[in-house]
N, C-alpha and C positions, 0 to 999 in steps of 0.2 A: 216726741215733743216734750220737752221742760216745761211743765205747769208752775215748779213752784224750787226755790230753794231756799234748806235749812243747813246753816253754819255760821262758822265764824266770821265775824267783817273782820277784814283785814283791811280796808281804806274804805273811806266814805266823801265823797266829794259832791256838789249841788249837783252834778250831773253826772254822775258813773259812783257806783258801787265795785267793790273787789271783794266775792264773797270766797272763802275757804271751804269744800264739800268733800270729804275722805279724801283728802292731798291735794285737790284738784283747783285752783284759784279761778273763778269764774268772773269777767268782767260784765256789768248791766249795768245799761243803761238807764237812767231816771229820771222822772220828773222834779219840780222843788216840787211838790205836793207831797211825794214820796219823799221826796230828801228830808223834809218840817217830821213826817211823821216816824221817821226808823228814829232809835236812838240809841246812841253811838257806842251801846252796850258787846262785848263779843260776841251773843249769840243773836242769830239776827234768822227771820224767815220772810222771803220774798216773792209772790208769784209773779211770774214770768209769762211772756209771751214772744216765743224763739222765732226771726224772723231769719228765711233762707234763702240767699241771693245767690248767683253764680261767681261771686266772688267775695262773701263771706259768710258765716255762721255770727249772728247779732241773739242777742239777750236785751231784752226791755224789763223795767222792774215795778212792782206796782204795791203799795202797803195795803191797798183795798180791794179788793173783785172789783164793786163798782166802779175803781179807775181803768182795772184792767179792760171790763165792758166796755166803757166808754174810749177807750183806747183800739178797739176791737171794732166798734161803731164805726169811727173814725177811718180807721184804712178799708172800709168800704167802699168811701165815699171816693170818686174818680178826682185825681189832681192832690189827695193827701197821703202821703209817706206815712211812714213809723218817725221820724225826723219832726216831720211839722205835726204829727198828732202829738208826740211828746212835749215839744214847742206850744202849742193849743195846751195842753193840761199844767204847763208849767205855769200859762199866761191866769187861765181858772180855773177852778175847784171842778172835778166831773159834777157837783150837782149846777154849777153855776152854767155848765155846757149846756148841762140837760135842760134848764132853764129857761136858756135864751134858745134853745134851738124849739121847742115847746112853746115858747110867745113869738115864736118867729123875730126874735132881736135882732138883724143882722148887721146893728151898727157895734155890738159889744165883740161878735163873731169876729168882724172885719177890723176892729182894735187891734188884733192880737197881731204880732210885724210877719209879713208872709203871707197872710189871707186876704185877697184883693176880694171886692164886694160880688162877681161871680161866684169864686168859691165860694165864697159866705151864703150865698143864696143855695148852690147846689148843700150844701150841707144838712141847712135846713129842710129842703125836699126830700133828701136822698133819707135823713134820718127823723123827721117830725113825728111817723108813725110807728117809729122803735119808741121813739122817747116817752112817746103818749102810753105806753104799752107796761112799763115801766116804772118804779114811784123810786126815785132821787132822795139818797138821806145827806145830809151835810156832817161831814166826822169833824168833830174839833179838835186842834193838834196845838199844842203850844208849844211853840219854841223860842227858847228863852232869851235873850239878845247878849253879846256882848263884844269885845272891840275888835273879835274878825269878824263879824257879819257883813260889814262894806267887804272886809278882802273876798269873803268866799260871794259873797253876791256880784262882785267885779269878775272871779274865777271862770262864773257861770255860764256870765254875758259876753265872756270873750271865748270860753267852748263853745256858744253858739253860733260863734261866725261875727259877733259884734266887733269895733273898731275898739281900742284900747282907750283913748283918748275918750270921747263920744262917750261910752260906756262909767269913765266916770265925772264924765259932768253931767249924766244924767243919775247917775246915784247921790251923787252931791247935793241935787238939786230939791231930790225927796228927804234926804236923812237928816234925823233928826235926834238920833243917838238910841229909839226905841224899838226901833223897827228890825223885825226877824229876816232872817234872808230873802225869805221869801217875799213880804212884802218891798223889798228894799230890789228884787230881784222884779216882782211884778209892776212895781210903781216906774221903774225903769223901761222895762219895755213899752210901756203906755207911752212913754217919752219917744224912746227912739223908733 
């Protein structure tokens, strides 16, 4: 199992990582949470949680344990991927998850595009009693804005499967010239 890698970034994109580890170029997967908080420096450390299908070997990437947990939480629950937990931590912050699934939110759950209001309910069930078990910090990440943050937040929403078009008249519609990718990246999906 990959818990964690340290090396050189070699790409960095709102959704995939290219890390460098003794020759070896590792692609992982991320969230914008993740993506706000690496910085774009060459040496970079990321832990990991290596997911093994019959037809691939996946890497997911996480700047904080708490995200990883909460990423870990997640694929327990029956009907959610590594795909749509990703999706989930890209939409909110793991403490905001923790949050809402601890007051039982299930209308902020069921925001996120892909979680219809069952799964939103199972979520809450399946994890209320980790959550409670558990105390949620909020990390603060600043990231700094400037005139790619529409492109790489447009990048994002179309790695996820969003429509090209769609995608940017829904960033259009939030931006304001000050907004991080992320935000510009989560204000969008509220949209679509």
């Amino acid at each position: 199992m990959i818990t964690h890698l340290n090396g050189r970034l070699i790409e960095k994109n709102p959704t995939n990582l290219i890390i460098e580890c003794g020759g070896v170029g590792y692609f992982v997967k991320i969230s914008l949470n993740t993506f706000s908080a690496i910085s774009s420096t060459e040496s970079v450390k990321v832990l990991t949680q290596q997911i093994i299908r019959e037809d691939a070997h996946l890497l997911y990437g996480f700047a904080t344990s708490e995200e990883r947990d909460i990423f870990n939480f997640l694929l327990s629950v029956s009907g959610i991927g590594p795909n749509t937990a990703i999706l989930m931590l890209s939409s909110m912050s793991p403490s905001e998850i923790a949050n809402a699934i601890q007051t039982e939110d299930v209308r902020s759950i069921q925001a996120i595009k892909g979680i219809g209001a069952k799964t939103a309910q199972r979520v809450i069930i399946d994890l209320k009693d980790k959550m409670l078990k558990v105390e949620w910090t909020e990390s603060t990440n600043i990231f700094a804005g400037n005139n790619t943050n529409r492109f790489d937040a447009l990048t994002a929403l179309i790695s996820l499967g969003f429509d090209k078009k769609n995608a940017e008249k829904a960033i259009e519609k939030i931006a304001t010239g000050d907004e991080s990718v992320e935000d510009l990246i989560k204000g969008a999906l509220k949209i679509l």
